[in-house]
N, C-alpha and C positions, 0 to 999 in steps of 0.2 A: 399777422397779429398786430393791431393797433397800426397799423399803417407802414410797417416796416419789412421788408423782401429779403427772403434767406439769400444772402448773397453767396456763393463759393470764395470765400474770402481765404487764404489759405493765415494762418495760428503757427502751428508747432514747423515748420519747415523752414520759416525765415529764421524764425527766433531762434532756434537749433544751437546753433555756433555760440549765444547768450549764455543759454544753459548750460553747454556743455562746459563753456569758462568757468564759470560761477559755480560750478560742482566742482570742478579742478581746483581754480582757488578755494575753495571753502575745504576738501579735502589736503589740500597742500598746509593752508591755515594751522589746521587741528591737527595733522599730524608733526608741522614745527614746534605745535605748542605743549604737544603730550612729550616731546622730545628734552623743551627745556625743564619742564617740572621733571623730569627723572633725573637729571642732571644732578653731577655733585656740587654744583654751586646753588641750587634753589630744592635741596633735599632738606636739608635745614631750618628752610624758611615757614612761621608759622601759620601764613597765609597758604600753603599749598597743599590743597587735599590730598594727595599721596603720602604726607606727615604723617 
């Protein structure tokens, strides 16, 4: 199509190890930060949805 050949280019197997980081930290992220909001130092504070 349009001049370009389905190559077997391999996607999801290199890049694996990318993803799998980036869901770890993104997981690690958000459960450090549900951590502080419940916290008794930032229970208080009026910017924290759990207020």
């Amino acid at each position: 199509m349009f001049g370009f050949r389905a190559y077997p280019t391999p996607i999801l197997r290199p890049l694996g190890p990318f993803i799998a980081g980036a869901v770890i930290v993104f997981w690690a992220t958000n459960s450090l930060q549900n951590s502080m909001l419940k916290s008794d130092e930032f229970k208080k504070d009026p910017r924290n949805p759990y207020g």
